[in-house]
C-alpha positions as CSV (number, residue, x, y, z in Angstrom):
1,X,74.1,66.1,94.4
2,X,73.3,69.2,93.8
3,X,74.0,72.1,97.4
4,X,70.3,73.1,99.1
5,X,70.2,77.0,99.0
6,X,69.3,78.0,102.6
7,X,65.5,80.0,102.5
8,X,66.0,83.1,104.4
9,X,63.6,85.1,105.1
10,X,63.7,88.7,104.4
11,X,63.9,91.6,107.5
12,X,63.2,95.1,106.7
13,X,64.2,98.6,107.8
14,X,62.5,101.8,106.9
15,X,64.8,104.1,104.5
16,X,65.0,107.7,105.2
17,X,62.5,108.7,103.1
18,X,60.2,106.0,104.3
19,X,60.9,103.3,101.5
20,X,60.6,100.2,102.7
21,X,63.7,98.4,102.3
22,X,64.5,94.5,102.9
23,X,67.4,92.8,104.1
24,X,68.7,89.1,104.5
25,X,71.2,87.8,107.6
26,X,73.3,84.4,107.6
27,X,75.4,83.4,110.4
28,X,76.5,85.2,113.6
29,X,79.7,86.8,114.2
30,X,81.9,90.0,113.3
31,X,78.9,91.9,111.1
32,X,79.8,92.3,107.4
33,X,77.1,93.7,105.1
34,X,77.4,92.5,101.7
35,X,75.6,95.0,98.4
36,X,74.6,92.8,95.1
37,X,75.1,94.5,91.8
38,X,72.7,95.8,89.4
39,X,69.7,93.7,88.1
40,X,70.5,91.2,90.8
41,X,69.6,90.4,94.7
42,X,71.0,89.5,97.9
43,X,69.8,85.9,97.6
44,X,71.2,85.7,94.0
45,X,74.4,87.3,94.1
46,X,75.7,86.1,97.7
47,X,73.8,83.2,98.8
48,X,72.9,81.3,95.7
49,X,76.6,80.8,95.2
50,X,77.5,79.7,98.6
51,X,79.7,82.9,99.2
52,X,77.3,83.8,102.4
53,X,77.6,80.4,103.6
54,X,81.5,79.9,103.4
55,X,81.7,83.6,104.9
56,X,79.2,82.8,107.7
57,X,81.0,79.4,108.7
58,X,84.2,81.5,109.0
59,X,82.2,83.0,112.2
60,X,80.4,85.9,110.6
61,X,77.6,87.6,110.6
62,X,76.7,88.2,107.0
63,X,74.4,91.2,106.1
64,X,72.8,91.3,102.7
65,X,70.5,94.3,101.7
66,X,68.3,94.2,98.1
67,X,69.1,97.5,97.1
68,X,66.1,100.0,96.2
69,X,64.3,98.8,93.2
70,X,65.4,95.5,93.3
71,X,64.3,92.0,95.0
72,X,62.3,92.6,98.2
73,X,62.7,96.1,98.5
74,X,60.8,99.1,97.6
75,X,60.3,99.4,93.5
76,X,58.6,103.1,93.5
77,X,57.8,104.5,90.1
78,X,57.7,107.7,91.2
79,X,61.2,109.6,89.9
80,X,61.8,111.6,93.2
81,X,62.5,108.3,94.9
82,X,65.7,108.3,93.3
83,X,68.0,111.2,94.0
84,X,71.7,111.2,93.5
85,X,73.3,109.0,95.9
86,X,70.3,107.2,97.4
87,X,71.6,103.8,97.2
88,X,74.8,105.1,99.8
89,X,72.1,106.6,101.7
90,X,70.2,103.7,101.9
91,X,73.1,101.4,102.6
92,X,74.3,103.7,105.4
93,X,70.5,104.1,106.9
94,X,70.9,100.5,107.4
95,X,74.3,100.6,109.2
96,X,72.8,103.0,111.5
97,X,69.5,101.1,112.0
98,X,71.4,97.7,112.9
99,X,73.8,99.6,115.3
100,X,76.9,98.9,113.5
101,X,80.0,100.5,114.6
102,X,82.4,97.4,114.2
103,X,82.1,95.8,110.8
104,X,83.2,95.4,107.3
105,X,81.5,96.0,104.2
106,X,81.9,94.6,100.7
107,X,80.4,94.5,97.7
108,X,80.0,93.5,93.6
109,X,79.7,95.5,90.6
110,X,77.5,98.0,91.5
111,X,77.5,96.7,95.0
112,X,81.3,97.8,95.2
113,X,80.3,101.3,93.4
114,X,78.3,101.8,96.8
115,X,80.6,100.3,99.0
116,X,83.1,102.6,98.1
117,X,81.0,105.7,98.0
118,X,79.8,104.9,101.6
119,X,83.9,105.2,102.2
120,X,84.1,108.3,100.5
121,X,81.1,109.9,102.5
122,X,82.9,108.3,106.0
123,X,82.0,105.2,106.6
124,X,84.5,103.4,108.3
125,X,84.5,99.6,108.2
126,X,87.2,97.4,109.5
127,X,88.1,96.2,106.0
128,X,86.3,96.6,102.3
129,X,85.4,94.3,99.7
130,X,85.3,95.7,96.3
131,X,84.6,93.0,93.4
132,X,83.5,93.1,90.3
133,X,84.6,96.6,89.6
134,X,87.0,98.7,87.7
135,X,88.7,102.2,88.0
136,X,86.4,103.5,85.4
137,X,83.2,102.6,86.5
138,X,84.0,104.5,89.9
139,X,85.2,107.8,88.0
140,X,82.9,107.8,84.9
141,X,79.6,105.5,85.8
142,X,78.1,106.5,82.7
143,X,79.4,104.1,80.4
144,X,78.4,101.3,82.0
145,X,75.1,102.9,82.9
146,X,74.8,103.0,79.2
147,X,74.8,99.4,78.1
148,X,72.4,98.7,80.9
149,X,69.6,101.9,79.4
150,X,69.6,100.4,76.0
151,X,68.8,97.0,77.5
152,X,65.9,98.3,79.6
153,X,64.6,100.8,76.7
154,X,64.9,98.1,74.2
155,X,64.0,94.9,75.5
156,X,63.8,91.9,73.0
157,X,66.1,93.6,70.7
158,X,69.4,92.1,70.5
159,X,71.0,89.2,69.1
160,X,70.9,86.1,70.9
161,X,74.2,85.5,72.5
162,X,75.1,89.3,72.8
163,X,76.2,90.7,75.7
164,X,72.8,92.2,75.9
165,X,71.1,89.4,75.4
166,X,72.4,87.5,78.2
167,X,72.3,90.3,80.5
168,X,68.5,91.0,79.2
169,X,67.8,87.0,80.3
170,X,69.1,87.5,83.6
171,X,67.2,89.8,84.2
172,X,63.9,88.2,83.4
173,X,65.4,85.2,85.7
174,X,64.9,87.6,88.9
175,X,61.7,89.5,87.8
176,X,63.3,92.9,87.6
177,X,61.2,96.3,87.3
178,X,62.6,97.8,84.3
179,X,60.6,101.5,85.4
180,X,62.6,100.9,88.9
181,X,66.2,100.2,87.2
182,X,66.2,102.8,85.0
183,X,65.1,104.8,88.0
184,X,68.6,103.5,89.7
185,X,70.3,104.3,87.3
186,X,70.0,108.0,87.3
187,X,71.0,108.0,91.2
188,X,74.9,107.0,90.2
189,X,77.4,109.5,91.8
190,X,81.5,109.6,90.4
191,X,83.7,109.1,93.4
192,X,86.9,111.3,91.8
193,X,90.5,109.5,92.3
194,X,91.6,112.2,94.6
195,X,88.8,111.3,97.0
196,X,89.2,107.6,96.5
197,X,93.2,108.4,97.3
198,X,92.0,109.3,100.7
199,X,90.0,106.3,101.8
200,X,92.6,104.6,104.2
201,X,90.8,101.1,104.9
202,X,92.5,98.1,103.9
203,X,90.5,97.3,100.2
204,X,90.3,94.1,98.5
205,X,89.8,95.0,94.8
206,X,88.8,91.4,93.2
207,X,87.3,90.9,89.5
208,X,87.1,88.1,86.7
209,X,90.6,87.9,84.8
210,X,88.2,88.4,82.1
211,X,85.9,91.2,83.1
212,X,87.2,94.7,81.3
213,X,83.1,95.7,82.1
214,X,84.1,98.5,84.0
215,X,87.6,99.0,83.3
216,X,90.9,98.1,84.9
217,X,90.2,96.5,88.5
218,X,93.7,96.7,89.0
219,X,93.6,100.0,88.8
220,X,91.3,101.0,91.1
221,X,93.5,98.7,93.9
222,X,96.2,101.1,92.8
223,X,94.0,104.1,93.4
224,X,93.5,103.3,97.1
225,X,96.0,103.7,99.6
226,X,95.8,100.2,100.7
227,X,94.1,98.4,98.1
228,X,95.2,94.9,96.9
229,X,94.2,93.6,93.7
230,X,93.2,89.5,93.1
231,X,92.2,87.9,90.3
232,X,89.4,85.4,90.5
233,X,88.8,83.3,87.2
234,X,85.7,84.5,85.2
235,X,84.4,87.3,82.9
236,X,82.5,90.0,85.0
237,X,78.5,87.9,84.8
238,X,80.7,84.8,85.6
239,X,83.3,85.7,88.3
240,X,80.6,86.0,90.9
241,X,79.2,82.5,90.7
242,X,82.8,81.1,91.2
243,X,84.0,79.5,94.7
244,X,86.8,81.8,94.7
245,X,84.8,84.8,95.6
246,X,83.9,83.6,98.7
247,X,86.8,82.1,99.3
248,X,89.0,85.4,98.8
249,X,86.3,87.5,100.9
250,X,87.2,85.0,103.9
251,X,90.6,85.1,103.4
252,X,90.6,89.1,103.1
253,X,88.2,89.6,106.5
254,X,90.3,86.8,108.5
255,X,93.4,88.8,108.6
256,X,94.7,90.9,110.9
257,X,96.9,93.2,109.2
């Protein structure tokens, strides 16, 4: 028998430039806001999967914002909505909206890009997650911001089976706004290794023993102070729809050292 997905209605909070902006909540508890990754949506990347509902049993109160252009949120056209940085501004507009000053934080691919540029700009959860991410796609974004332009300029183009291919069919499974991602895009912001060196909150760096998408994950665990590095089973697409996911984010958030 197949698991029922839980239908949760979106809430929204007005971003500082008046986007509208949704968010989804699970559970009640010890706040953590979880950030999907690119293409993708809270309701795909975290409760889909079960990850929100293992995380929200463990007696949380699990946070899930659809980043700017995608899901529920806002989807402007208009290229001003996307300065440098607005997806940390976003993300920390909602922290401060929800009245959060005890919580952790967490996020995949380029969930975990903004999760660890709202530590570089001073957030200061309890504990961080970041999955699905490598050293190199937090120095250098542009690589990986690559692949994703020549799938959004040039759709129906590739091979089926490619890389591109399957990343082009996901996103025609969540009705993304190819003007809106590219749009995203252009608002990535390097976090430089001195910078992430500083950052001083216990970090969970977890990624597919397969996934090389953004470079070395173990790496980046390296890079942080107190980073710990775990491999889940997976390539980077397929990592996040394993158990083990959730199962490390509860692990990580229940302890107390």
């Amino acid at each position: 028998m197949s698991r029922s997905i839980p239908e949760l209605s979106p809430h929204f909070f007005e971003a500082r430039d008046g986007a509208r902006l949704a968010y989804r909540e699970l559970g009640a508890g010890r706040p953590v806001v979880l950030i999907h990754g690119f293409f993708s949506t809270a309701t795909v990347n975290w409760v889909r999967y079960g990850h929100a509902e293992k995380i929200a049993a463990s007696g949380f109160r699990v946070i899930m914002p659809d980043l700017r252009g995608h899901g529920d949120s806002a989807k402007p056209h208009d290229p001003a909505a996307y300065p440098p940085d607005v997806l940390t501004d976003d993300a920390l507009t909602l922290v401060e909206t929800l009245g959060l000053d005890d919580f952790d934080l967490g996020g995949y691919s380029l969930g975990a890009r903004t999760t660890v540029r709202m530590l570089a700009r001073g957030a200061a959860p309890r504990r961080a997650v970041v999955a699905g991410m490598g050293l190199e796609g937090i120095l250098d974004s542009r690589g990986r911001g690559e692949f994703f332009r020549r799938i959004l300029v040039n759709p129906g183009s590739f091979p089926r089976g490619s890389a591109e291919w399957m990343a082009e069919a996901f996103l025609k499974t969540v009705g993304g706004d190819p003007v809106a991602l590219l749009a995203v895009l252009d608002t990535a912001v390097d976090t430089p290794a001195e910078m992430i060196a500083r950052i001083r909150i216990p970090t969970l760096v977890a990624a597919g023993a397969e996934d090389r998408d953004n470079g070395s994950a173990a790496a980046l665990a390296e890079a942080f102070e107190h980073g710990r590095y775990l491999e889940l089973p997976g390539n980077h697409m397929s990592a996040v729809a394993k158990p083990e996911l959730g199962a490390a984010i509860v692990d990580f958030l229940e302890q107390r050292a």
